[in-house]
C-alpha positions in Angstrom: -48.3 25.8 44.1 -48.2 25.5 40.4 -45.0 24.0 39.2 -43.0 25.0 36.1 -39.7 22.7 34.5 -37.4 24.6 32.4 -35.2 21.6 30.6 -32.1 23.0 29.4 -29.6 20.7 26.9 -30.1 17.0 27.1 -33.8 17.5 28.5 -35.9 19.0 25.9 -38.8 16.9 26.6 -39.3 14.5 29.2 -40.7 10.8 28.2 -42.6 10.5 31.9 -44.8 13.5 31.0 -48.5 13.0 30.3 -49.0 15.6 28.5 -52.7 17.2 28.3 -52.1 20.5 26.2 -49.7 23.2 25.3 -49.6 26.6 24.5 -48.3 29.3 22.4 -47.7 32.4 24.3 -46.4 36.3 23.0 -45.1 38.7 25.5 -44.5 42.1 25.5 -40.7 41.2 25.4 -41.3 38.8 22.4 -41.4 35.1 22.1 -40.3 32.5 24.2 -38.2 29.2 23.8 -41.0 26.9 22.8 -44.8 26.3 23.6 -45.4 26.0 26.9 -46.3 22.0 27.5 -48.9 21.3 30.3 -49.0 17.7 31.9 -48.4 15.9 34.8 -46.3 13.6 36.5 -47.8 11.0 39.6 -50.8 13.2 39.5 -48.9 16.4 40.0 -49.8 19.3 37.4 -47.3 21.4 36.1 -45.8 23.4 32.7 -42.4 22.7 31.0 -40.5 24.7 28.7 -37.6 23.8 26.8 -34.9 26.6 27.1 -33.2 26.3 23.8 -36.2 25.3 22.1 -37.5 22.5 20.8 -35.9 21.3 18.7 -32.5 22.6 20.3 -31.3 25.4 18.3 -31.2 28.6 20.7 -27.5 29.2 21.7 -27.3 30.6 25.7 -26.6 33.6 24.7 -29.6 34.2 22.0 -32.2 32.9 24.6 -34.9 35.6 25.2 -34.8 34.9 29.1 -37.1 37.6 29.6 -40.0 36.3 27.4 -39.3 32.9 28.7 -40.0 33.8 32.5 -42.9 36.6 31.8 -44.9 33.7 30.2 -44.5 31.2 33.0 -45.9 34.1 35.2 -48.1 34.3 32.8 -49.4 31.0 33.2 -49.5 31.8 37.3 -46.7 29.8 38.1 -45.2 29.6 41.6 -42.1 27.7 41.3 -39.3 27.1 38.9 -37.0 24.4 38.6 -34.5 24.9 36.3 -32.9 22.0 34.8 -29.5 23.1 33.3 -26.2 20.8 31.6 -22.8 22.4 33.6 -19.4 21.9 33.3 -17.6 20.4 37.1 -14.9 22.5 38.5 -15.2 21.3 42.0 -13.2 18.3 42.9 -16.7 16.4 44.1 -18.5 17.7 41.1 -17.3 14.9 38.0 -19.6 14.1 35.2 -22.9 12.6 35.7 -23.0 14.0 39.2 -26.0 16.5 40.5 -25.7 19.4 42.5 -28.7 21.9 43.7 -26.4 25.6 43.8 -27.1 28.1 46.4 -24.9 30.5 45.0 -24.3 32.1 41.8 -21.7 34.4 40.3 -22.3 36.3 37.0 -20.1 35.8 34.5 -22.3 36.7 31.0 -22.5 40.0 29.2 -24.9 42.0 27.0 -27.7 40.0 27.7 -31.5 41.8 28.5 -30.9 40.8 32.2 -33.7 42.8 34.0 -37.6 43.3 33.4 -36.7 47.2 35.5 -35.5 48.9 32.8 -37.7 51.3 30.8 -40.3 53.5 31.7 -40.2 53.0 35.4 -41.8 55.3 38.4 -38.8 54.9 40.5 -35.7 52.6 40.7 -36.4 49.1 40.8 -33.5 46.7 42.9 -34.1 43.4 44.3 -32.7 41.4 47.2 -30.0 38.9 45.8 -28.8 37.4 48.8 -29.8 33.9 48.4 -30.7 33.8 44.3 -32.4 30.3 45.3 -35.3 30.0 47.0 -34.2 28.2 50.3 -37.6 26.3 50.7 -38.1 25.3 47.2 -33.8 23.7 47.3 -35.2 22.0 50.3 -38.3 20.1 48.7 -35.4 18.9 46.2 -33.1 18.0 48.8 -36.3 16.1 50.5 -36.8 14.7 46.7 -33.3 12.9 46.5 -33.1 11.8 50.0 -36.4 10.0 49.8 -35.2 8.5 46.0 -32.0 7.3 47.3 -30.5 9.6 44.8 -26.9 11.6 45.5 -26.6 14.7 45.5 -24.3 18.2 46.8 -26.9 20.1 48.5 -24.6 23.3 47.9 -22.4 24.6 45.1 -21.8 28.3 43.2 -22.6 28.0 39.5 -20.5 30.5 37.2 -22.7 31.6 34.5 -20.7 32.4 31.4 -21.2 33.4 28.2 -21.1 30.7 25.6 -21.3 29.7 23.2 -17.6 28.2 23.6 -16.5 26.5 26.2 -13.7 27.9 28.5 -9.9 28.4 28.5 -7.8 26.7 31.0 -7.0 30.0 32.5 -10.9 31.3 32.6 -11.6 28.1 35.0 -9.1 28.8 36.8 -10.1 32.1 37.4 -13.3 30.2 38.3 -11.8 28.3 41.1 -10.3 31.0 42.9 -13.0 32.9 42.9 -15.0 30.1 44.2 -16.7 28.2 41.7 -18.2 25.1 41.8 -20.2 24.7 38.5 -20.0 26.7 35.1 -23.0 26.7 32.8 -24.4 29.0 30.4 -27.8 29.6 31.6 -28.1 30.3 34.8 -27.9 34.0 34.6 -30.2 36.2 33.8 -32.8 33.2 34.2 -32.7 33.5 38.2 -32.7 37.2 38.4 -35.7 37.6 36.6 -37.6 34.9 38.5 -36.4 36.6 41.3 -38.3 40.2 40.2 -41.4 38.6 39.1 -41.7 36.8 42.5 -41.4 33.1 41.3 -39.3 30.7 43.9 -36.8 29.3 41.7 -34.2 26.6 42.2 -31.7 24.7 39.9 -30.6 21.3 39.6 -27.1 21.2 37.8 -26.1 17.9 35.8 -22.3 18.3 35.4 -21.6 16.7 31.5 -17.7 17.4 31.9 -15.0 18.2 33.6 -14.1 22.3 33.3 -11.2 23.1 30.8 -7.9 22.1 32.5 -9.3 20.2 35.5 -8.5 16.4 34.2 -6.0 16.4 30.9 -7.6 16.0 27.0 -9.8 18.4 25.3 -14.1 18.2 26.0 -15.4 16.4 23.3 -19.5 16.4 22.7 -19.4 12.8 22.6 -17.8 12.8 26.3 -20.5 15.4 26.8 -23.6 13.4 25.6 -22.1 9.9 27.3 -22.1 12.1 30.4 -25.3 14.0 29.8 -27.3 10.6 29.3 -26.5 9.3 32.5 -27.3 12.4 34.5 -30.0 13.4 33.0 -31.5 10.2 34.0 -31.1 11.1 37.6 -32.5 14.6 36.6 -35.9 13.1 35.5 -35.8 10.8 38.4 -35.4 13.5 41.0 -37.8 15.2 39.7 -40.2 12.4 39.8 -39.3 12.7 43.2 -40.4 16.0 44.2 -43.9 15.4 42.0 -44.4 12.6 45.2 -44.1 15.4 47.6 -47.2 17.5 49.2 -47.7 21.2 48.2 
């Protein structure tokens, strides 16, 4: 099992990381996020990228997903956990919270969302039933029951576009279509971890309430006050699964 971390905003690098090399990487769908850090945490080997770059300056919607996966498989990972700041629709999901999503819905546009596109022998399609891997949610469910740390062991993330924030009405929409969660990055990021065979799985700090749910407008202070605290338990469950076996 060779692990990967992909920090999203409010985890660009993470402070417990003994970090013994990194590397830049081209692909044939251009350049990632960042370098590609290598270190390890209690003992356990394993890569990091951060998403928007480090510093963080890629919007959602400019991230070259594509590049950003082909290189971890690159590097022969196995597994992905995707770190990622969302928004809480959910009545259970209020800032500071975690939740591990076992469902997404797609709610982005325009972005290069599949490696099958040109010059193909035949139609590609992949099975999209579950877009988490199943055992690799489990190891991080096993991860914050042996911390102590809470989590909801099920959500659906909504995946929109960014770079604004929604409209009272689009999380509404949310809601009745069954949302939990809306982030930015969660889609095409899983899909194409998904067609290069990596088990991937997301742990989803929520930094603030969705548009409409409590009264007041979302302010980045709010967010970062939030984010601080739940990125905390973020690193710490993480920590976590670096304790368990392969």
């Amino acid at each position: 099992m060779t692990l990967a971390i992909i920090g999203g905003t409010g985890l660009t690098q993470i402070s417990e990381l003994t970090i013994t090399g990194q590397q830049t990487l081209d692909t044939p769908f251009g350049a990632p996020s960042a370098d590609y850090v290598f270190g390890e945490i209690n003992g356990k080997q394993l890569i990091f990228l951060a998403r928007h770059g480090n510093p963080h300056r890629i919007p959602p919607h400019k991230i070259n997903y594509r590049a950003n996966i082909w290189g971890l498989k690159q590097l022969d990972v196995t597994d992905i956990i995707a770190v990622a700041a969302v928004g809480g629709i959910g009545s259970d999901m209020a800032p500071g919270h975690i939740a591990v999503p076992d469902q997404i819905i797609d709610y982005s546009y325009g972005r290069e969302h599949t490696f099958f596109a040109d010059d193909l022998e035949h139609v590609t399609h992949i099975d999209f039933t579950e877009p988490y891997s199943p055992a690799l949610r489990q190891r991080i469910m096993q991860a914050a029951r042996n911390a102590g740390i809470e989590i909801s062991p099920t959500a659906t993330y909504g995946c929109t576009q960014g770079p604004r924030l929604e409209t009272v009405a689009e999380i509404k929409r949310m809601a009745q279509d069954g949302c939990d969660l809306v982030g930015m990055t969660g889609m095409p990021e899983a899909a194409l971890a998904r067609e290069l065979e990596m088990a991937y799985a997301n742990i989803s700090v929520v930094a603030n309430w969705g548009a409409g749910i409590v009264a007041g407008e979302i302010t980045m202070a709010e967010i970062e006050k939030n984010l601080e605290v739940g990125m905390s338990k973020a690193i710490g469950l993480l920590k976590a699964v670096s304790l368990l076996p392969d």
